[in-house]
C-alpha positions as CSV (number, residue, x, y, z in Angstrom):
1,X,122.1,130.6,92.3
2,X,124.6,132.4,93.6
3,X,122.6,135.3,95.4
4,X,119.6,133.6,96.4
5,X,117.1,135.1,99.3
6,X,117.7,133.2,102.3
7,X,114.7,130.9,104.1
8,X,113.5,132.4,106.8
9,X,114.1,130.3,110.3
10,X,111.6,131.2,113.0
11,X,113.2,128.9,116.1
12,X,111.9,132.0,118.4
13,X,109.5,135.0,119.6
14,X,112.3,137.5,118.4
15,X,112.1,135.8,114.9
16,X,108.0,135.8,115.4
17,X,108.4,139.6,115.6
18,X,110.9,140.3,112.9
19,X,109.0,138.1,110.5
20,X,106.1,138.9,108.2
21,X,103.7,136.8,109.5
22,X,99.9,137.9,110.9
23,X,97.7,136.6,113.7
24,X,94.6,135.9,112.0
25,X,91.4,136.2,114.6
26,X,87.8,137.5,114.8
27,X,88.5,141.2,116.6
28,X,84.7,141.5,116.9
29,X,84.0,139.1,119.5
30,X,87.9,139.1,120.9
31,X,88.9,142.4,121.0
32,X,91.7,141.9,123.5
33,X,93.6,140.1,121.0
34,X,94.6,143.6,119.6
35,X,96.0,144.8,122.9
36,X,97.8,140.8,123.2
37,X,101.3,141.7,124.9
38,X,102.9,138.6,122.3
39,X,100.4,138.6,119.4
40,X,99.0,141.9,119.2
41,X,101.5,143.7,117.0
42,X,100.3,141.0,114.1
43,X,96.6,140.3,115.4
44,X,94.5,141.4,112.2
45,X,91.0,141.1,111.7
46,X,90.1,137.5,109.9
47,X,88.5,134.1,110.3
48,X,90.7,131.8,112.5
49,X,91.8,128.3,110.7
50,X,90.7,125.2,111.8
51,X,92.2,122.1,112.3
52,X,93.8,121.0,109.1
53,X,93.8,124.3,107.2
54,X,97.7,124.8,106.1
55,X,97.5,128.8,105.5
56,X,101.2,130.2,104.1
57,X,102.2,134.2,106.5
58,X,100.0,133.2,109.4
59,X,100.4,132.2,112.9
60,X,98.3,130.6,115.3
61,X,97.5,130.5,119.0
62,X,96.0,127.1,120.4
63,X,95.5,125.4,123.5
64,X,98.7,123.0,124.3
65,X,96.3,119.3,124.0
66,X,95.7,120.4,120.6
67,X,98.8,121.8,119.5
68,X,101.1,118.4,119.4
69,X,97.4,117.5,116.6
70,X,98.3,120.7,115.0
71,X,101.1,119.4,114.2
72,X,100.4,116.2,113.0
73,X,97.4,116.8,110.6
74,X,99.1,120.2,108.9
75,X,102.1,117.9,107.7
76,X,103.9,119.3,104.3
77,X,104.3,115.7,102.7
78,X,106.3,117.6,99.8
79,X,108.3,119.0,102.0
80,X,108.6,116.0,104.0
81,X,109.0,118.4,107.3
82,X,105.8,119.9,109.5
83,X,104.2,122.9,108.0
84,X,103.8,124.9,111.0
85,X,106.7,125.2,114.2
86,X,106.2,125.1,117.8
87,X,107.6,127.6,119.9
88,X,108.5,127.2,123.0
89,X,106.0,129.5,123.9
90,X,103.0,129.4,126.3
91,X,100.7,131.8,129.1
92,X,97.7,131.2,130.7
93,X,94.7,132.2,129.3
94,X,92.0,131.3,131.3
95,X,90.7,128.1,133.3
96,X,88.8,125.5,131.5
97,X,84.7,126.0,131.8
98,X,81.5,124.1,130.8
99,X,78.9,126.5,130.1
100,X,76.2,126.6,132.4
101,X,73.1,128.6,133.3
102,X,73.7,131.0,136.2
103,X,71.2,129.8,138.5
104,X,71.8,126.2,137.6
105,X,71.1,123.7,140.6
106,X,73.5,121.3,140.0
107,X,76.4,123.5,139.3
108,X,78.2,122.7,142.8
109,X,77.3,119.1,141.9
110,X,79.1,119.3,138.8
111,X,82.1,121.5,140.2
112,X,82.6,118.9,142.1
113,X,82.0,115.8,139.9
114,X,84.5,117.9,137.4
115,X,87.5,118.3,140.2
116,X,87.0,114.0,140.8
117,X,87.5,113.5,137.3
118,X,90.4,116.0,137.1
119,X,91.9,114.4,139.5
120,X,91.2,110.7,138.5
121,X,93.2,112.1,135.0
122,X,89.6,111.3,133.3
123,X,89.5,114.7,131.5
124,X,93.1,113.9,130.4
125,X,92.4,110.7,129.2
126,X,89.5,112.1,127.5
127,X,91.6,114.9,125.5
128,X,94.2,112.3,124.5
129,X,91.2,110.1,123.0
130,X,90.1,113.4,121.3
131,X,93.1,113.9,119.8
132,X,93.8,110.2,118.2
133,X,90.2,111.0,116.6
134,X,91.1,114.6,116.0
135,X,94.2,112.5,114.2
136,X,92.4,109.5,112.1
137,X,89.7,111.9,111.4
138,X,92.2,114.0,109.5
139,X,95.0,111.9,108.7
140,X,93.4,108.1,108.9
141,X,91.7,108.6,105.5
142,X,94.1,109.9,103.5
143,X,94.7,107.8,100.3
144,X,97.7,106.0,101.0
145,X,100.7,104.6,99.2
146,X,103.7,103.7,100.7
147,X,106.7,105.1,99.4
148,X,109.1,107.2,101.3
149,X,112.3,106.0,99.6
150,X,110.8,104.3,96.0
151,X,108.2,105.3,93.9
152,X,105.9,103.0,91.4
153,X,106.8,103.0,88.1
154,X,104.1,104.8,85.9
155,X,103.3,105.6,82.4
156,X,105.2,108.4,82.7
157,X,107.7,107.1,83.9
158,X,108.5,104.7,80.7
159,X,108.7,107.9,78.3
160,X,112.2,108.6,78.6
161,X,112.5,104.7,78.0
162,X,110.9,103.9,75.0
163,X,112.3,107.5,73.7
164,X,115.8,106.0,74.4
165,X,114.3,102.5,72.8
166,X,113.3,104.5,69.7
167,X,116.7,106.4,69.1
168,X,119.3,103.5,69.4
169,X,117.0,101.4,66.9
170,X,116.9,104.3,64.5
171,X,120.4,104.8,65.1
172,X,121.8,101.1,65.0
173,X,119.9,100.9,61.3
174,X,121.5,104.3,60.3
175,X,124.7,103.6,61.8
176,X,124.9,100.1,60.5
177,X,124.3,100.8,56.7
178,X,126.8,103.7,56.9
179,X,129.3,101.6,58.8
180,X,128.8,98.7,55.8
181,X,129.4,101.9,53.3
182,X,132.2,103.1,55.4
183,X,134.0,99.4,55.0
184,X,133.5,99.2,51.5
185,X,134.8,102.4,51.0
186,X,137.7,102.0,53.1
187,X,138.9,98.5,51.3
188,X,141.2,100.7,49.4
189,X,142.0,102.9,52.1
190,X,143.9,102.2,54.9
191,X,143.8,99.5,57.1
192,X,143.9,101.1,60.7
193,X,140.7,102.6,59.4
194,X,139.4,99.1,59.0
195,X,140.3,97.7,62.4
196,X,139.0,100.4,64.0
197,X,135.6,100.0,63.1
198,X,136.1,96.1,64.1
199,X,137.7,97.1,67.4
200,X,134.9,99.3,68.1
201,X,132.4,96.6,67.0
202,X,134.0,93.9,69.7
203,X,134.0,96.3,72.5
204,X,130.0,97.2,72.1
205,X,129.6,93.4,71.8
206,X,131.3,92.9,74.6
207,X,129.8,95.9,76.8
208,X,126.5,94.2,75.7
209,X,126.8,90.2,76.7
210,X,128.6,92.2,80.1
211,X,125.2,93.6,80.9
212,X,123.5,90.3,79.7
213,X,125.4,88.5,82.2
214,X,125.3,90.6,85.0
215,X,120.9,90.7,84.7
216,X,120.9,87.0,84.3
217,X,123.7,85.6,86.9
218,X,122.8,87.9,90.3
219,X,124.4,87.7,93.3
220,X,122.2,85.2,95.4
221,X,120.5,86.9,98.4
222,X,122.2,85.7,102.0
223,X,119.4,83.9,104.0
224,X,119.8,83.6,107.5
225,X,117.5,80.5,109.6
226,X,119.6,79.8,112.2
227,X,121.9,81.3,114.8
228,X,125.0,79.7,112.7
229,X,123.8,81.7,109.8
230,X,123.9,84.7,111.9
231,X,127.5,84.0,113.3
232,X,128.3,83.3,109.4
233,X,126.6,86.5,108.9
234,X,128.0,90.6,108.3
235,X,125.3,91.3,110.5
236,X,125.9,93.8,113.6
237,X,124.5,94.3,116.6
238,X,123.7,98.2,117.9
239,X,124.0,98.7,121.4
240,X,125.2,101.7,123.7
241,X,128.0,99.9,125.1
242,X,128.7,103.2,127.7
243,X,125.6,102.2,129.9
244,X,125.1,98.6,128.9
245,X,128.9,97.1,128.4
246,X,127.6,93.6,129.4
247,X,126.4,93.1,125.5
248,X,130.0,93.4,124.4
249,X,130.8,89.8,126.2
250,X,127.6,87.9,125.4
251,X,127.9,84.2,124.8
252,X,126.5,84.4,121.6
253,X,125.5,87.9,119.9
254,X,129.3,89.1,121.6
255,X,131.7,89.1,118.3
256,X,129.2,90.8,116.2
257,X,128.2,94.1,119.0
258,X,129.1,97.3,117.9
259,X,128.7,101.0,119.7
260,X,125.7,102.6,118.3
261,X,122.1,103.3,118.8
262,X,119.4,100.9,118.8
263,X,116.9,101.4,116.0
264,X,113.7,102.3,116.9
265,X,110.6,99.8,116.9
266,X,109.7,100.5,113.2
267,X,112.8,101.4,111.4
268,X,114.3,99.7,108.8
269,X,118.3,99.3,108.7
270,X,120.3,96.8,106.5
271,X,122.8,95.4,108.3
272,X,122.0,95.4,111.2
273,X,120.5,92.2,113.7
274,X,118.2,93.1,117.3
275,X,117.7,91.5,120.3
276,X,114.3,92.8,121.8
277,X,111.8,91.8,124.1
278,X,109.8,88.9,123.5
279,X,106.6,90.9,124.7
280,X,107.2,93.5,121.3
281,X,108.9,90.6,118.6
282,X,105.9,90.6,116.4
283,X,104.6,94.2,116.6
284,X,108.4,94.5,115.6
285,X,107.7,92.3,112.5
286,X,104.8,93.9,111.7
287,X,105.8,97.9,111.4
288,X,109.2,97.6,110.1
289,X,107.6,95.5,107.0
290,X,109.5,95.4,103.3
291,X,106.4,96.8,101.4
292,X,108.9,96.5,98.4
293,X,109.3,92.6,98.7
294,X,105.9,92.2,100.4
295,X,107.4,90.6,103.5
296,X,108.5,91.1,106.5
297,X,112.3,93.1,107.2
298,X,113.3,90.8,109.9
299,X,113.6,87.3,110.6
300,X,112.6,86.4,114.2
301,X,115.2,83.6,115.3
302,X,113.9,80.9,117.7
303,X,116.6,81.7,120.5
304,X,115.7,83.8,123.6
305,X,117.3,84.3,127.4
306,X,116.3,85.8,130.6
307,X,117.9,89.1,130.7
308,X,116.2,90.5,133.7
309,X,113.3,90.5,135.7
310,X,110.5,93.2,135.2
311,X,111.6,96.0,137.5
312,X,110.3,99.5,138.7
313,X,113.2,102.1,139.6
314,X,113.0,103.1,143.3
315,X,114.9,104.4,146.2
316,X,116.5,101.6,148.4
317,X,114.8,102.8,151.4
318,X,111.6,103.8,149.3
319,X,109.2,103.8,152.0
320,X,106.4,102.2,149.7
321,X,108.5,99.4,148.7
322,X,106.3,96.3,150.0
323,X,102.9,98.0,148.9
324,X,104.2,98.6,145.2
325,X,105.8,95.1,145.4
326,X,102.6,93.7,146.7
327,X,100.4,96.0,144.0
328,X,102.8,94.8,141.2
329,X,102.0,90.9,142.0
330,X,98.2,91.6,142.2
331,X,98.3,93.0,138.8
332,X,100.3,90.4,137.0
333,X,98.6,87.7,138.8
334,X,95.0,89.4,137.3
335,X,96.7,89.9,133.9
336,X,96.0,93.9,134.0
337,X,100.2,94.0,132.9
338,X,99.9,91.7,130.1
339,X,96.5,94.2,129.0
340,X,98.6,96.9,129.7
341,X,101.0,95.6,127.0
342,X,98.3,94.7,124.7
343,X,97.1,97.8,124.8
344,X,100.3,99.8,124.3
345,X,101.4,97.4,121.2
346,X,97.7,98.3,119.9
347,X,98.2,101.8,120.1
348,X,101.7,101.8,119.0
349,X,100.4,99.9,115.6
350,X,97.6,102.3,114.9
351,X,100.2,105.8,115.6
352,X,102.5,104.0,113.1
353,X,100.5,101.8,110.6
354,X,97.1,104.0,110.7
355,X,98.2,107.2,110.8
356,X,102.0,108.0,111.0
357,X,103.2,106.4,108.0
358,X,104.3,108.9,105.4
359,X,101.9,108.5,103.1
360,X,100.9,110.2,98.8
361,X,97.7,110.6,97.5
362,X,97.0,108.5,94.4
363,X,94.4,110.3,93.0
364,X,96.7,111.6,89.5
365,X,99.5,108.5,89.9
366,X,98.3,105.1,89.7
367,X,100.2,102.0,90.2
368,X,101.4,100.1,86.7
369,X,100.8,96.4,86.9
370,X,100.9,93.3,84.9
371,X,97.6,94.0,83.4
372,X,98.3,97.3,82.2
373,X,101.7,96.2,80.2
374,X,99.3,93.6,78.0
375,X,99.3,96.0,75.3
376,X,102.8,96.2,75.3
377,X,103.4,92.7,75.2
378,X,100.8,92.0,72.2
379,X,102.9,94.8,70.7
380,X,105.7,92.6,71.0
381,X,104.7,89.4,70.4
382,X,102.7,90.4,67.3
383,X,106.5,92.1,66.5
384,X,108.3,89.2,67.0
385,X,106.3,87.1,64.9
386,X,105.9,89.2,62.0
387,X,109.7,89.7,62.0
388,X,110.0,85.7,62.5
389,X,107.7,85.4,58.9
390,X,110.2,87.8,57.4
391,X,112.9,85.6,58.7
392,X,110.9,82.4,57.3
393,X,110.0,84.1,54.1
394,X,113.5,85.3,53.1
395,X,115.1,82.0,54.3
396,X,113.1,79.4,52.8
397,X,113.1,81.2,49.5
398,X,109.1,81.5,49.8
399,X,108.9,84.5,47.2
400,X,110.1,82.0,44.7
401,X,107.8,79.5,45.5
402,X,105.0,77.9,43.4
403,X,101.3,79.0,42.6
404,X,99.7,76.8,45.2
405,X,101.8,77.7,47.9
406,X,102.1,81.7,47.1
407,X,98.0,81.4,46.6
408,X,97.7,80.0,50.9
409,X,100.1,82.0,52.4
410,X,98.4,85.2,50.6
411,X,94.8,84.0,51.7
412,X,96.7,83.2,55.1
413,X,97.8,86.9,55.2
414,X,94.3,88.5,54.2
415,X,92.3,86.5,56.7
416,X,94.8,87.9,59.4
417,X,94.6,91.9,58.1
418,X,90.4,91.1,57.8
419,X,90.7,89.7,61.6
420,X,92.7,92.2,63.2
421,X,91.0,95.1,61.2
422,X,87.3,93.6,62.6
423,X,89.2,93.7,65.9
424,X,89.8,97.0,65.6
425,X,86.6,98.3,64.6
426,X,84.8,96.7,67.4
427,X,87.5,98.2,70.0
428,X,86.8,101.4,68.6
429,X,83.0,101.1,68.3
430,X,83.2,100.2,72.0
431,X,85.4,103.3,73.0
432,X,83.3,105.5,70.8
433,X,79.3,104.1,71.4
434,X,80.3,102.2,74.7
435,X,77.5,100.6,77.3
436,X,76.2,104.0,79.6
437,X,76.9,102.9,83.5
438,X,74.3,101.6,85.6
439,X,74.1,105.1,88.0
440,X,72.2,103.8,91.4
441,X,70.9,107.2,93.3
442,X,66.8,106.7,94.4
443,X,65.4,103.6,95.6
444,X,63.6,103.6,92.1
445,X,67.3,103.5,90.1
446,X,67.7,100.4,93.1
447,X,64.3,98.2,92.0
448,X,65.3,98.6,88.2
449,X,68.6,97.3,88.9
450,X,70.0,93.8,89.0
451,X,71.5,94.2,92.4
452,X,70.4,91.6,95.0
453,X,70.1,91.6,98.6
454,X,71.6,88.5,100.6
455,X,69.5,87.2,103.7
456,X,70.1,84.1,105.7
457,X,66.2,83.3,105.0
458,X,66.2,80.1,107.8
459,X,66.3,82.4,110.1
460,X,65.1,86.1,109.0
461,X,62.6,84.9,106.8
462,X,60.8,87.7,107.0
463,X,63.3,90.0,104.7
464,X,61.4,88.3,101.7
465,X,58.4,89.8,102.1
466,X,59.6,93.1,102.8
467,X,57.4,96.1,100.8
468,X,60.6,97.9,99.3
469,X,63.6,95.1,98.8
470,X,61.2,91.5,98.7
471,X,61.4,91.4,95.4
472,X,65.2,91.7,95.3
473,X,66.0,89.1,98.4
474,X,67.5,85.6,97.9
475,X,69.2,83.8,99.9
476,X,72.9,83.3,101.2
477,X,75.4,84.7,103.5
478,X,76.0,88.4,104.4
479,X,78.7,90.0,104.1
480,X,81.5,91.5,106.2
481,X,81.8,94.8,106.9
482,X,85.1,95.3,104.6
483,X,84.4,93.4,101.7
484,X,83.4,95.0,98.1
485,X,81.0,92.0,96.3
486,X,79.9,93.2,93.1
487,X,76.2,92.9,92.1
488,X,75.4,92.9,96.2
489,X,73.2,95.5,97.8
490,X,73.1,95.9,101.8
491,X,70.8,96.7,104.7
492,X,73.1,97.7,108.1
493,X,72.5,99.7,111.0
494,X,72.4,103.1,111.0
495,X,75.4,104.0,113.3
496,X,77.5,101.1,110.9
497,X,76.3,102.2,107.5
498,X,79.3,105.5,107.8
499,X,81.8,103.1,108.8
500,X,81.0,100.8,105.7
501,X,81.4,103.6,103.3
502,X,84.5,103.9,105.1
503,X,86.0,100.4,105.1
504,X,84.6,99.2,101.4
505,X,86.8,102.1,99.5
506,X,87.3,101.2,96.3
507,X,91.4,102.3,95.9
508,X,91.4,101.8,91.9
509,X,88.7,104.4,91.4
510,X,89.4,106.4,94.1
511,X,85.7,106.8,95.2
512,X,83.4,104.7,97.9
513,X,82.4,100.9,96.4
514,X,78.9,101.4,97.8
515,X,76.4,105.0,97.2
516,X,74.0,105.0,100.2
517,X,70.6,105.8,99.7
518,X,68.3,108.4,101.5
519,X,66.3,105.6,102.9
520,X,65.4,104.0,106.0
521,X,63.3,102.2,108.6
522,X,62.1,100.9,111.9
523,X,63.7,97.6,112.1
524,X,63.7,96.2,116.1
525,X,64.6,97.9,118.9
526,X,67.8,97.5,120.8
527,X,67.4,94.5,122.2
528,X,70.3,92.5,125.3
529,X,69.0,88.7,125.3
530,X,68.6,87.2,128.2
531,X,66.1,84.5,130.7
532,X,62.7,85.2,131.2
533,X,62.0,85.3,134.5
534,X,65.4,87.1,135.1
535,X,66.4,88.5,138.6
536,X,67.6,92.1,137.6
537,X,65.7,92.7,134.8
538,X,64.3,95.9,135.9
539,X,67.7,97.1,137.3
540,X,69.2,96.2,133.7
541,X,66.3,98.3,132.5
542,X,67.3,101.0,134.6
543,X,71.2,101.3,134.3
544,X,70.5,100.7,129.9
545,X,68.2,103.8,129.8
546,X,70.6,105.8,132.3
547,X,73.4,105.0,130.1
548,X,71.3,105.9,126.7
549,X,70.1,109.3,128.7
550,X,73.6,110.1,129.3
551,X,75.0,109.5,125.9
552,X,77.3,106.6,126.8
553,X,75.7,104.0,124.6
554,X,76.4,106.4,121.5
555,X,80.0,106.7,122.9
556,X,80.2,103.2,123.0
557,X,79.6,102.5,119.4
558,X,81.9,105.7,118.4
559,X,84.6,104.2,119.7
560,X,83.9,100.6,118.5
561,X,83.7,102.2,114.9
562,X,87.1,104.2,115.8
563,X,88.4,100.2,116.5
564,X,86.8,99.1,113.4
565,X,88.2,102.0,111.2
566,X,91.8,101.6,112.8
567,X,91.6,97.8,112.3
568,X,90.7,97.7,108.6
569,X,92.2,100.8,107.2
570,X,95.2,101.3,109.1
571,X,96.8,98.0,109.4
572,X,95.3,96.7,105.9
573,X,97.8,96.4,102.8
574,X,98.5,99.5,101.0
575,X,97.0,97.3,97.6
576,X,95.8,93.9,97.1
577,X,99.3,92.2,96.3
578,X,97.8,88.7,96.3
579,X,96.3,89.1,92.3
580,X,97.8,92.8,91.4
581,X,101.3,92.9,92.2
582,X,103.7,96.6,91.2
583,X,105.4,96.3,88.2
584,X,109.2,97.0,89.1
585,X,112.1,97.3,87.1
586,X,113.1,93.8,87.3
587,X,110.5,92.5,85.9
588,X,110.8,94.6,82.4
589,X,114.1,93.1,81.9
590,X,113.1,90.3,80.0
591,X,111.2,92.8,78.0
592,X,114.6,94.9,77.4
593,X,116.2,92.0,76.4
594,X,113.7,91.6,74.1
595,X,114.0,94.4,72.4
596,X,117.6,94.5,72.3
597,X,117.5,91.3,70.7
């Protein structure tokens, strides 16, 4: 402890060089790597990581719109710090290219369709969309479970308990025939002896109905509804008071402003109140949320004011003044702000919610819940009432009681030991000879199965006579593309079928609520409705098959998928607390008291 090595900080290149680290990379097909005037000295001959690899003594080299990913998707979540750092570092390597033929005849074409989209900030746009996917790819389907500051109580958890449990009763039966031993003994003795062992008798009462009390008469919770309840309230206001003094003499948030920082959108901080803009209250609600309490941090107040009108710093004598005032109006007026807005409170939730969340796999830790304590409350119960026949027994003088009556409660006590012991052989036949799991893997293992297939049959009546799943098709409502039904087998779309498997995870099991099958077919082609005798029907035609051609048809689903997956997974509960709620600590104190009883 005392002469520990010391961690070593790399904040710069000099550290980089002093260090032990190595520059992993292929010197076959990048020699000049070797000569590298930064890198070179610890360039040795290996296979480069890749995205998400998290390799302890090496260093990397990537291109800046992926190094800010980098970062993101080789998190250290024991650590609760970025595995890798990024130094300040950065050269040019060399400009960006498309391979292309030599010869190619549209490669002054595309130089110039290339510098247009440059300049339009298209190719930026498209790396930042790269990188959010780069991100949820990584990061988005990582088994979640919500607890930065609190973790679920598990089995594990409760050994220490019941060990503890176990002790004091052992001890309070030991200690309370000895202490009966030690007062009979010490009649004769003397009586300091004997008050002791009263006083010290009182005090653990005492110490005990102390505890009693204080876990049956809490403090009741402060709720605040109103702005009088948040005058009445210890409630503060943040606000930096150096540029914005005008919050110190408010008319009605003024008494309770105090210098600080304001929170960001989706922290947390007890005691203290916000005033934001009414554009951001409920994305405000919804990332700082009390996963704890299943509900939502804040209370939103119905009071609002105009602080200011939406403004755009300039120059007084800006010379584009009128145009950008005349631009502004033309976008509010066509609601291209308010999308704006939409958009960024979209994106904001899916950063936070989907992705940036701190976030522990479950995979060796489940959550305990109500279900999984029934054991332990049989335990008790069946406990409790044995002790209360003891209690009957001994205080009703029934082992002096007459033939008739010793004859029933015998027969009563043999027909309970035959019940309870043919309960317990068939729990133990089950565990030992259970019922094999229906395993679903061919369409064969589908046909002998009981699964069905549901089909609006009005109007697609044509799934019942269908050669591989007729036989299994009745009919009612599909499902959505979330849900987990039991006993219900799907057709989708190819380009959906991935994102189901994604969406219908089964987080008890840890594994995919649906297996899909190597198996499919023609079903229609990709149809637009629309009249008859329509106008531009062959320039439709046209513009669908140059958009197919060029790949943006498949780009359009990607994404829509990407909205899907961001949608469902990233803002959906971290477990379904409307049935299953976690077991805390509060709730096993009418258990304790139970047992302390």
């Amino acid at each position: 402890m005392v002469e520990r090595p010391s961690i070593q900080r790399i904040n710069s290149l000099e550290d980089l060089w002093q260090s032990d680290l190595k520059f992993f990379v292929n010197l076959e097909t990048k020699p000049h790597y070797a000569q590298h005037p930064i890198v070179g000295k610890l360039a040795v001959h290996g296979k480069y990581p890749s995205y998400a690899d998290k390799i302890p003594d090496a260093c990397l080299l990537w291109e800046d719109h992926i190094a800010e990913v980098l970062q993101d998707v080789t998190y250290d979540y024991e650590q609760r710090q970025p595995f890798y750092v990024a130094l300040d570092y950065n050269f040019y390597d060399r400009p960006e290219l498309f391979a292309t033929s030599q010869r190619d005849p549209f490669l002054k074409v595309f130089r110039y369709v290339h510098r247009i989209l440059v300049e339009a900030g298209l190719i930026s746009l498209w790396k930042q969309q790269w990188r959010e996917q780069l991100r949820y790819d990584i990061m988005g389907q990582r088994s979640k479970v919500d607890m930065p500051d609190r973790v679920n109580l598990d089995f594990n958890d409760m050994k220490s308990a019941w060990l503890v449990v176990e002790t004091i009763r052992l001890y309070s039966q030991y200690a309370a025939s000895s202490g009966t031993t030690c007062i009979e003994r010490a009649r004769w003795r003397k009586s300091y002896f004997l008050s002791l062992i009263v006083l010290m008798f009182f005090m653990s009462n005492a110490f005990e109905t102390k505890i009693v009390s204080l876990m049956v008469r809490k403090p009741s919770i402060q709720r605040i509804n109103t702005l009088e309840d948040l005058s009445k309230s210890d409630l503060k206001f943040h606000f930096d008071l150096d540029n914005n003094p005008h919050f110190a003499n408010h008319s009605v948030i003024g008494t309770m402003v105090a210098h600080g920082s304001n929170p960001l959108v989706y922290d947390t901080m007890p005691g203290v109140a916000m005033i934001w803009y009414s554009d951001f209250v409920e994305l405000r609600k919804e990332l700082a949320y009390d996963y704890e309490r299943m509900q939502p941090f804040y209370v939103l107040l119905g009071y609002s004011y105009l602080q200011s009108i939406e403004l755009y710093w300039t120059t007084f004598r800006f010379i584009f003044l009128k145009p950008l005032q005349f631009v502004h109006m033309r976008l509010v007026e066509s609601g291209l702000i308010d999308r704006w807005k939409r958009a960024w409170r979209f994106r904001l939730r899916t950063e936070y919610i989907g992705r940036r969340r701190p976030r522990l796999g479950i995979e060796t830790k489940m959550d305990l819940t109500f279900e999984d304590m029934q054991l332990a409350w049989i335990s008790l119960a069946a406990g409790l009432a044995a002790s209360g026949v003891v209690f009957v027994v001994e205080l009703l003088n029934l082992h002096q009681a007459e033939r008739l009556e010793k004859l029933t409660l015998l027969s009563l006590i043999i027909l309970m030991f035959v019940m309870s012991n043919a309960f317990e052989t068939k729990c133990v036949f089950l565990l030992i000879d259970r019922p094999p799991i229906q395993r679903i893997k061919t369409v064969e293992d589908l046909a002998s199965s009981d699964l069905k297939f549901h089909f609006d049959l009005e109007g697609s009546p044509q799934f019942a006579n269908h050669a591989v799943i007729g036989h299994m098709v009745v009919h009612g409502s599909d499902s959505y593309v979330y849900e987990t039904i039991p006993g219900v087998a799907m057709l989708w779309y190819s380009f959906m079928a991935k994102l189901r498997m994604d969406l219908a995870y089964d987080y008890e099991r840890m594994q995919p609520f649906y297996v899909m099958l190597d198996y499919s077919y023609f079903h229609g082609f990709e149809l637009y409705w629309k009249d008859y005798r329509f106008l531009f029907r062959d320039t439709f035609r046209y513009i669908h098959s140059i958009l197919c051609e060029a790949g943006l048809m498949d780009l359009w689903k990607q994404r829509w998928s990407d909205n899907m997956r961001w949608h469902f997974i990233g803002a959906r509960p971290r477990a379904d607390f409307n049935e299953r709620e976690d077991l805390r600590f509060e709730d096993m104190k009418p258990a304790w008291m139970c047992l302390a009883i």
